[in-house]
C-alpha positions in Angstrom: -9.9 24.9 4.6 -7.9 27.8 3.5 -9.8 31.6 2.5 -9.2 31.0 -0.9 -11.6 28.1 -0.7 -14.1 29.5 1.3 -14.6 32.2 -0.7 -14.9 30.5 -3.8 -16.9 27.9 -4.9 -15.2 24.6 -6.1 -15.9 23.7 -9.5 -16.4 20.0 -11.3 -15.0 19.6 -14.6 -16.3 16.6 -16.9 -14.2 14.4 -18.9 -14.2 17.3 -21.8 -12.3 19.6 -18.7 -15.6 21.8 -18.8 -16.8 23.6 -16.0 -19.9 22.6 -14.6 -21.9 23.0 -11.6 -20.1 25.4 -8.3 -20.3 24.3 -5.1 -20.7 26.4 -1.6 -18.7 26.3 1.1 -20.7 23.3 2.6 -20.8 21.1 -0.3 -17.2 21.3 -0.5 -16.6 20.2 2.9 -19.2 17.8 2.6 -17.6 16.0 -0.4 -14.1 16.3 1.1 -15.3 14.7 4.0 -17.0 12.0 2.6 -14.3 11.3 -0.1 -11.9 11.2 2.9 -14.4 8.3 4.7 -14.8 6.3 2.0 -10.3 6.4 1.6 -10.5 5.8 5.6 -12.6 3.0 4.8 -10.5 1.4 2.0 -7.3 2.1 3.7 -8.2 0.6 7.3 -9.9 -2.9 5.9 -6.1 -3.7 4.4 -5.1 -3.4 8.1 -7.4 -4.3 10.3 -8.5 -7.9 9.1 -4.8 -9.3 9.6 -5.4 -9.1 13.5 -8.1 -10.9 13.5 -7.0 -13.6 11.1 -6.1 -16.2 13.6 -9.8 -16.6 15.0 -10.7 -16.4 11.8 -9.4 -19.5 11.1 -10.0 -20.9 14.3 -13.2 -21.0 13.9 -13.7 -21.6 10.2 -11.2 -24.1 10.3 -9.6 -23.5 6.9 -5.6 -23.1 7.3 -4.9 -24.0 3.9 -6.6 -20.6 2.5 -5.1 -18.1 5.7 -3.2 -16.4 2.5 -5.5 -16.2 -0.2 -8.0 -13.9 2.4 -5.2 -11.6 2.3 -4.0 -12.3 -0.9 -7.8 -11.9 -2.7 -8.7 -8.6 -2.1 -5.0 -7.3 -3.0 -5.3 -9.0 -6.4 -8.7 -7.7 -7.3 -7.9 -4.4 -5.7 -4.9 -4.2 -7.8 -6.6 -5.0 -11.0 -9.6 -2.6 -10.2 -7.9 0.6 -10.0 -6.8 1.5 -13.2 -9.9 0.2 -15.0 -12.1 2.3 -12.4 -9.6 5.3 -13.0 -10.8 5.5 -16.8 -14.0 4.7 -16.9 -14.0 7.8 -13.9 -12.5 9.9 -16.9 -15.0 8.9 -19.2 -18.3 8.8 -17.0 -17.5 11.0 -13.9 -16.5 10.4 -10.5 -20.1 10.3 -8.5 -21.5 6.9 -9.7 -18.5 5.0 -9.2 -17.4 6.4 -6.1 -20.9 5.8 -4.4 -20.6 2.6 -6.6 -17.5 2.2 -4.6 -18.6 2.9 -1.1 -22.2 0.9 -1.5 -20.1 -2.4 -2.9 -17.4 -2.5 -0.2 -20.4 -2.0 2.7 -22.6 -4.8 1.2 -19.5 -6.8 0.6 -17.9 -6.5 4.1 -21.6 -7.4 5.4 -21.1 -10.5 3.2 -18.1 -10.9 4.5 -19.4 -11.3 8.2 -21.6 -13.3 7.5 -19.2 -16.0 5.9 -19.5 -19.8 7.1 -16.6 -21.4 5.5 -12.9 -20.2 4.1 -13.9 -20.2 1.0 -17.2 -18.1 1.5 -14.5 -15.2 2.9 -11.9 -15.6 0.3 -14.7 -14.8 -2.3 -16.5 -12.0 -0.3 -13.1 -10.6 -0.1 -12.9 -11.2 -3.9 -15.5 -8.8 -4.7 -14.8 -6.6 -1.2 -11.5 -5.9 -3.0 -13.0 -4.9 -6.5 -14.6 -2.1 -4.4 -12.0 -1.4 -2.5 -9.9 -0.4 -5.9 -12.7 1.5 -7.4 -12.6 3.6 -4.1 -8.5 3.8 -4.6 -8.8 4.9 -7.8 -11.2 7.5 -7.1 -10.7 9.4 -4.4 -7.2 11.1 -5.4 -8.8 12.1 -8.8 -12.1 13.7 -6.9 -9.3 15.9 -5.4 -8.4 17.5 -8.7 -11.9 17.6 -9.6 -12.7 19.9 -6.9 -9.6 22.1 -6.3 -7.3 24.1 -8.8 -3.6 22.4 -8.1 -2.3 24.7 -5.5 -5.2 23.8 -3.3 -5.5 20.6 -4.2 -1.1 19.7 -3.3 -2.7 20.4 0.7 -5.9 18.4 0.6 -3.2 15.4 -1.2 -1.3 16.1 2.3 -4.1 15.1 4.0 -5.7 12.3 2.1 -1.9 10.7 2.1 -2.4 11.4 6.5 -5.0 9.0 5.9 -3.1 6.3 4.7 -0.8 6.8 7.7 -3.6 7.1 10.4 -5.2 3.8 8.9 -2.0 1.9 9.7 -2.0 2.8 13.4 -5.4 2.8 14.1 -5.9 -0.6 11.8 -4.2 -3.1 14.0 -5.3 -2.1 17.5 -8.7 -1.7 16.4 -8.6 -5.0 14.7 -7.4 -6.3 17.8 -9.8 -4.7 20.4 -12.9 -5.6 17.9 -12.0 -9.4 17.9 -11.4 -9.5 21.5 -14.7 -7.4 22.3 -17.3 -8.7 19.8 -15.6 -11.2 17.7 -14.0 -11.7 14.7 -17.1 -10.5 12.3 -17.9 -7.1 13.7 -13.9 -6.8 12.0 -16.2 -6.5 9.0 -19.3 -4.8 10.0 -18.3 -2.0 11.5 -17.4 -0.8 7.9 -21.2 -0.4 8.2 -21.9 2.8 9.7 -18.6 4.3 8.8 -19.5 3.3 4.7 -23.4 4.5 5.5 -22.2 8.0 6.1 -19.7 8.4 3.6 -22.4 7.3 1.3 -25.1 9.9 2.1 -22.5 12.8 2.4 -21.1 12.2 -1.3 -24.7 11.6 -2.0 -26.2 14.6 -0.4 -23.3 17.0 -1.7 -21.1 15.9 -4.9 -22.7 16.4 -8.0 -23.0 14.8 -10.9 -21.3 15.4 -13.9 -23.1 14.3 -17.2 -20.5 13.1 -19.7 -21.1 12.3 -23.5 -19.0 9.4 -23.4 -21.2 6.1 -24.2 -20.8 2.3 -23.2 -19.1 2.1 -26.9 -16.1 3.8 -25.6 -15.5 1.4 -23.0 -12.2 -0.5 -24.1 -13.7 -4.1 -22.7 -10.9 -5.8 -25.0 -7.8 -4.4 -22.8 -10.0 -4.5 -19.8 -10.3 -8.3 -20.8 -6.8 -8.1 -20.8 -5.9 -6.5 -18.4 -7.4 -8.7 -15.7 -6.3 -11.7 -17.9 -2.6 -10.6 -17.3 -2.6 -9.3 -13.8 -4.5 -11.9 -12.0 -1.3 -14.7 -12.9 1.3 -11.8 -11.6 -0.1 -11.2 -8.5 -0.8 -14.4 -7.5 2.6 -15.4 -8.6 4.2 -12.7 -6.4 1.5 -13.4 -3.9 2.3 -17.6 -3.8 6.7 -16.6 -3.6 6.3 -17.4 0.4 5.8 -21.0 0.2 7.1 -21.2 -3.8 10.7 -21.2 -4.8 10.8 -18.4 -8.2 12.1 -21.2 -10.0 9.4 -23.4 -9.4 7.0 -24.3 -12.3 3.9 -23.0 -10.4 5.7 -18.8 -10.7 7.4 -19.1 -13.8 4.4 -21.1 -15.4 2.5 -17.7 -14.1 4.8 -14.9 -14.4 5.3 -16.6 -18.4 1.6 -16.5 -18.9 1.3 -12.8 -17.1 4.1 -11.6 -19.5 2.0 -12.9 -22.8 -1.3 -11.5 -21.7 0.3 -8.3 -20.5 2.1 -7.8 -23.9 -1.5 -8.6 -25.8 -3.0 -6.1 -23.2 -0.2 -3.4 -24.8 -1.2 -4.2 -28.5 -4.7 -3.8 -27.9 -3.9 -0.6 -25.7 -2.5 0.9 -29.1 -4.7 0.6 -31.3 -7.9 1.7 -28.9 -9.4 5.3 -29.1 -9.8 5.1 -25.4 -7.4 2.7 -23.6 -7.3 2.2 -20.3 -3.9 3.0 -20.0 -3.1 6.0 -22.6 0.9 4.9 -22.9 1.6 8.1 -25.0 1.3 9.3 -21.2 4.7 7.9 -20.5 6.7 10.3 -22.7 5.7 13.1 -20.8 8.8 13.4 -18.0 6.4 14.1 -14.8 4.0 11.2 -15.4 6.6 8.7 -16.0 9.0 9.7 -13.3 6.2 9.9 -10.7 5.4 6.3 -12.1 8.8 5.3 -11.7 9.2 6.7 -8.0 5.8 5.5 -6.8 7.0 1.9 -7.9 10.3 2.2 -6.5 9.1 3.6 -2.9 6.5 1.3 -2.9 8.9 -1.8 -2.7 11.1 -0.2 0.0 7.8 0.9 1.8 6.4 -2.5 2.2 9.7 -3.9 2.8 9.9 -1.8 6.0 6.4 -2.5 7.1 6.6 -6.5 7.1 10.3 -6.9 8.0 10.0 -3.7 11.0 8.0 -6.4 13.9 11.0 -8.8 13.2 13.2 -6.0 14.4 11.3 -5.3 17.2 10.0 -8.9 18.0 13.4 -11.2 16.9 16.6 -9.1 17.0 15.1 -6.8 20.0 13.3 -9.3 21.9 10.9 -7.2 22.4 6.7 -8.1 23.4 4.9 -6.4 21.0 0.9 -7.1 21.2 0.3 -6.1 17.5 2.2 -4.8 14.8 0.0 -1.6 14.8 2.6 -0.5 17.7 5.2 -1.1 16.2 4.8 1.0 12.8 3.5 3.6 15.2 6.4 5.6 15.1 6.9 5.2 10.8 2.9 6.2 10.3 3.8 9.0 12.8 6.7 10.4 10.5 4.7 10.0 7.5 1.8 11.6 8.7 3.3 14.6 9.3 5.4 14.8 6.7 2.6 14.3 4.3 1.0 17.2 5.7 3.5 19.5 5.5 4.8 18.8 2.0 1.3 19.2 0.6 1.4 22.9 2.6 4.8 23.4 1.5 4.9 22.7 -2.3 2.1 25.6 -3.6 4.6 28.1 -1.6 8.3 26.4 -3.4 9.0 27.3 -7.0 11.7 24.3 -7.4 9.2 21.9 -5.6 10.2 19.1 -7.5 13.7 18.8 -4.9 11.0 18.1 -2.0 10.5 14.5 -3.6 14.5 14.3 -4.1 15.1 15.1 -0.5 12.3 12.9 0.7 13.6 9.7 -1.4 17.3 10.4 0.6 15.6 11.1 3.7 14.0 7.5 3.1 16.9 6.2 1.7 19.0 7.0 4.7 16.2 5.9 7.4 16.4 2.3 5.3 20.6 2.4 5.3 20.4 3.2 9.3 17.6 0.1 10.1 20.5 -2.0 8.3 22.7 -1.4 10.8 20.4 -2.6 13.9 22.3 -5.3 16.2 21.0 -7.2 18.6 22.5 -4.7 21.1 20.7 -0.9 19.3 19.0 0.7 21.9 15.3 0.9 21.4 14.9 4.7 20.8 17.3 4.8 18.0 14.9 1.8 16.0 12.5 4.5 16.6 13.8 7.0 15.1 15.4 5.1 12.4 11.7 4.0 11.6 10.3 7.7 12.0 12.4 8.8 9.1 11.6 6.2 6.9 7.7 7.4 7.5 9.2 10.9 6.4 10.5 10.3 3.5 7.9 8.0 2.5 5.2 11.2 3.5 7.4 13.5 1.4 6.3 11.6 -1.8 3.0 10.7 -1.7 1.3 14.8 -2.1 4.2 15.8 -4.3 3.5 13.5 -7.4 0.2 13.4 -7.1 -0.6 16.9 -7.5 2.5 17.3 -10.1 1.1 14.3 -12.3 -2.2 16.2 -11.8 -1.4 19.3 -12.5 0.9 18.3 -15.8 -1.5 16.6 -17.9 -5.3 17.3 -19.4 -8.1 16.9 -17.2 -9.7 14.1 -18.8 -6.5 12.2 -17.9 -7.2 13.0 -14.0 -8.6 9.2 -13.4 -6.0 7.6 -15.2 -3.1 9.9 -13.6 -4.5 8.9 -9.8 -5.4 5.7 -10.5 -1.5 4.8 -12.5 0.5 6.2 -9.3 -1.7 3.9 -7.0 -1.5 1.3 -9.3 2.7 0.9 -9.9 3.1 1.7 -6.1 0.7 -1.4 -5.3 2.5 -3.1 -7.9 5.6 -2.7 -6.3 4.8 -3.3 -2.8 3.9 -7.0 -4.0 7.1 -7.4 -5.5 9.0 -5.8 -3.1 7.3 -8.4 -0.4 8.0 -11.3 -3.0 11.9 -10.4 -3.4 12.9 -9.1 0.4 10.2 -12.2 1.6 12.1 -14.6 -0.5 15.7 -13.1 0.6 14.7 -13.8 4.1 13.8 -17.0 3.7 16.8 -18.2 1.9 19.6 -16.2 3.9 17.7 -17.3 7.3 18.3 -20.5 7.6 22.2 -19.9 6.8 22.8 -17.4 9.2 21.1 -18.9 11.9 23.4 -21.9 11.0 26.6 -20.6 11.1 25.4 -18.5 14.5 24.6 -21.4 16.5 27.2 -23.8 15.0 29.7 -21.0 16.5 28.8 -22.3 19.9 30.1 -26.0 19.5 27.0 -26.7 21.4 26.7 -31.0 22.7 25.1 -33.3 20.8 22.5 -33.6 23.3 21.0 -30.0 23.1 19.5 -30.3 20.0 16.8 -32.0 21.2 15.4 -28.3 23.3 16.8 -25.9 20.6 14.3 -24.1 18.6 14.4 -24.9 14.7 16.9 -22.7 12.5 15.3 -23.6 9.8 11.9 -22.0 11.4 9.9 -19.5 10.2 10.7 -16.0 11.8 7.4 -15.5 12.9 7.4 -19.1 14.6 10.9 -18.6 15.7 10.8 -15.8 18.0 6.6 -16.8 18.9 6.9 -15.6 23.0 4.8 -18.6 24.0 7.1 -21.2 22.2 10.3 -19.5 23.4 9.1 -20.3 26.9 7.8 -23.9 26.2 11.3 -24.4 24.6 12.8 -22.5 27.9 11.0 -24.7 30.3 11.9 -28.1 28.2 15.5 -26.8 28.2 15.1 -26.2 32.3 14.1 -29.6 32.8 18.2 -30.6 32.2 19.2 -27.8 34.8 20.9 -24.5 35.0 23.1 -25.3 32.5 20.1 -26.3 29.7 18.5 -23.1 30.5 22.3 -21.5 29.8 22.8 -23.1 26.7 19.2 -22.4 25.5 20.1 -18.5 26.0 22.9 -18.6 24.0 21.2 -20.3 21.2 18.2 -17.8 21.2 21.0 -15.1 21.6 22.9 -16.9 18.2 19.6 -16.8 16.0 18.4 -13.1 17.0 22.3 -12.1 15.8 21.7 -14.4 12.8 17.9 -12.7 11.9 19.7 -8.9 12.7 22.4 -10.3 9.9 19.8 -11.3 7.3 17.9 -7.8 8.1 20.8 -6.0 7.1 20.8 -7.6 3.9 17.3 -7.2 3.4 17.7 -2.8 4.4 20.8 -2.6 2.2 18.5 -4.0 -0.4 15.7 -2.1 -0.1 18.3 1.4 0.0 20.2 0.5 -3.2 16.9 0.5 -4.6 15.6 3.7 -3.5 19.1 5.3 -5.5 17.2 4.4 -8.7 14.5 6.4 -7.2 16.8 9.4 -6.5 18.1 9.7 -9.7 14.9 9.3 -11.0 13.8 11.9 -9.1 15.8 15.0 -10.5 14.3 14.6 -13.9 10.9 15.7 -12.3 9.8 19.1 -13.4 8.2 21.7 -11.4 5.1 21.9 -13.5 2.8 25.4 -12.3 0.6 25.0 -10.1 -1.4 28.1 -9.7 -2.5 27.0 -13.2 -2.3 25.2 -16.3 -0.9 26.3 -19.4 -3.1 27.2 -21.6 -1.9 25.6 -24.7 -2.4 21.9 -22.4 -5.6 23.0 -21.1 -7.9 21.9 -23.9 -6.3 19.2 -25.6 -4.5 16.1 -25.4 -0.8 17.1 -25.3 1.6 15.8 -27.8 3.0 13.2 -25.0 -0.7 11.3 -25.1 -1.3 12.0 -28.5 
């Protein structure tokens, strides 16, 4: 905490942007801190339930539904967080972050406690409707408790988290499963969710708000979920689904109908869910615009970075959680330091410029890793990739905060978290899809390079394998030994063919980089049109009204 904030009490505003009750020293920190739980808490259940995933389904026996565990809670997550953003505008943050914290604990119990597939995939349903309402809250309780030049370091560190999640996710998932078993995955969100609770309780206060259950816009809520659900899943169901198939297009066509209904009904509402007048103002819609773009590239990097390690390396890895160390690393402390950096800058808006080319270049270098890249320089390729990715994540926050009215603070959190969500799921759809077509060829024309007998198909691994099968250590040796049982020169011939599909996996890989960095130029150039907004303040004439952007 800075001396500016220990000095002065914090204030909450309502939906009206009138001040209410101060807060001490202590309350502040207390809120902070259980705000930062309950994010911890969100952020670290997207990670940490992957590891344990194959017990899971070991033991529940349901195969067919590994996905849709996964794929549950980031479709109701999704959906959840603008909704929860506005009616956090319109009824003020307390209820529905404890609402938030309360729901995600009882529904991670649940959760535990499940005896079939399908139990979890619907505990995870309704664990991932908490989950957004806790996404969509905790950015806007920021600029309800700080003026915009505090609030751009607290963003820092409430990014951090995100980072600090991704490390800590995996290994802990790991050592949990190992340790106790796959369901103390879930409860141990118990105690962690029980003291968020009673510090938010015990400290944040609540605003009263005049808004009613009339202004609830249940019509484009309707909507909304109506149109989403069909996207995401559609996105979600690309893996095993050509785009051209009639299961996607049959979706994404009934997504684009309900989504264009959902804009109608947006228009002609006194208090829509999503205010589109929002998008002429310049910093909303270009921190919209780079949220979505980063958020592909980001989740590009995160699922494609183990086959780096893992395929083209050859490298053990024992979770993934190691290997996005180093990216979580860079964006940790990038994060931090932006959100320190940005009150003190007056052009602050070339930050997020330099931290899309920082990103873009990290992605440009990873497309250039060969089977023969020494390790160190994956890591630091990866490392600045986290950077860039940090550099973002403060910045337009606190500059879509600080340039629009305060009853649009919900919405303004909730939208960045929202198109960057949104555009991790495509980005996973397109670079997942990329990889699954290009594979096979690549692999093909590697190994058909060797003029290998006849004869040796019978011990070769599968080209046309998945990546994650493919370069599996335990089948790689069962494949090894089969090949051994012909003699040194099976083993020989096996080598080269493992050698021929980790060059043909670093060869797709670059495509998949390149990709992902001729996206991030839209981002760049999107970037410049950014303006610095004040932060010390607001302008007065924007302070009390809706400005002429969201009128």
């Amino acid at each position: 905490m800075s001396d500016d904030v220990r000095r002065q009490p914090s204030s909450f505003t309502d939906a009206g942007g009138h001040l209410t009750e101060g807060l001490t020293r202590w309350r502040t920190i207390g809120v902070v801190a259980g705000t930062m739980l309950a994010l911890l808490l969100a952020a670290l259940d997207q990670t940490i339930v992957g590891t344990a995933m194959p017990r899971i389904v070991s033991e529940l026996n349901g195969l067919n539904y590994y996905s849709w565990v996964i794929t549950a809670y980031l479709v109701a997550s999704t959906i959840m967080v603008p909704i929860a953003g506005k009616l956090g505008d319109l009824f003020g943050r307390k209820p529905f972050l404890l609402a938030g914290m309360i729901g995600f604990v009882v529904a991670s119990a649940l959760c535990g406690q499940s005896q079939s597939m399908l139990e979890l995939v619907a505990f995870r349903t309704v664990q991932g409707i908490f989950g957004g309402m806790l996404f969509a809250t905790v950015f806007a309780v920021i600029g309800d408790l700080f003026p915009p030049a505090r609030r751009a370091r607290l963003a820092g560190l409430f990014g951090a988290v995100f980072g600090l999640s991704s490390i800590v996710g995996p290994t802990a998932g790991g050592y949990i499963t190992d340790t106790w078993g796959w369901r103390w995955v879930f409860y141990v969100n118990l105690p962690v969710g029980l003291i968020a609770v009673l510090m938010v309780a015990a400290t944040m206060p609540f605003v009263r708000s005049s808004a009613s259950i009339r202004d609830i816009d249940f019509p484009g809520a309707a909507a909304l979920i109506a149109g989403l659900v069909p996207l995401m899943v559609a996105l979600s169901i690309t893996r095993d689904h050509a785009w051209t198939s009639p299961e996607v297009m049959g979706l994404l066509a009934a997504a684009a109908l309900l989504l264009i209904v959902f804009f109608v009904l947006e228009l002609r509402t006194d208090h829509p869910i999503v205010p589109f007048g929002l998008f002429k103002d310049s910093t909303f819609s270009v921190s919209m615009i780079v949220g979505f773009i980063t958020g592909f590239a980001m989740f590009g990097s995160i699922v494609f970075v183990p086959l780096i390690y893992q395929g083209v390396l050859g490298v053990t890895a024992t979770n993934s959680g190691q290997l996005l160390t180093p990216m979580m690393l860079g964006l940790i402390v990038a994060s931090t330091l932006v959100g320190q950096a940005m009150v003190r800058i007056r052009y602050y808006r070339f930050l997020g410029t330099a931290g899309v080319a920082v990103m873009l270049v990290g992605m440009w270098l990873l497309s250039q890793v060969t089977v023969s890249t020494p390790k160190l320089e994956v890591v630091r390729d990866i490392v600045i990739v986290g950077a860039g990715l940090g550099t973002t994540f403060p910045l337009y926050l606190t500059a879509v905060q600080s340039a629009l009215p305060r009853q649009f603070l919900g919405v303004a959190s909730s939208q960045i978290q929202f198109w960057r969500q949104i555009g991790g799921t495509l980005g996973t759809a397109v670079l997942g899809s990329v990889l699954s077509q290009q594979l096979p060829v690549h692999v093909r024309d590697e190994v058909a390079s060797l003029h290998l007998p006849a004869q040796a198909a019978r011990f070769l691994p599968s080209a046309g394998g998945s990546p994650q099968t493919l370069f599996d250590p335990a089948q790689i040796a069962a494949r090894r030994a089969q090949a051994s049982g012909f003699g040194p020169q099976g083993a020989a011939l096996f080598d080269q063919v493992l050698h021929a599909i980790r060059v043909g996996l670093a060869a797709t890989l670059h495509e998949i980089f390149l990709i992902g960095a001729a996206v991030l130029i839209l981002a760049l150039i999107a970037s410049v049109f950014l303006k610095d907004v004040p932060l010390r303040g607001r302008q007065p004439a924007r302070e009390e009204g809706v400005p002429e952007a969201a009128a």
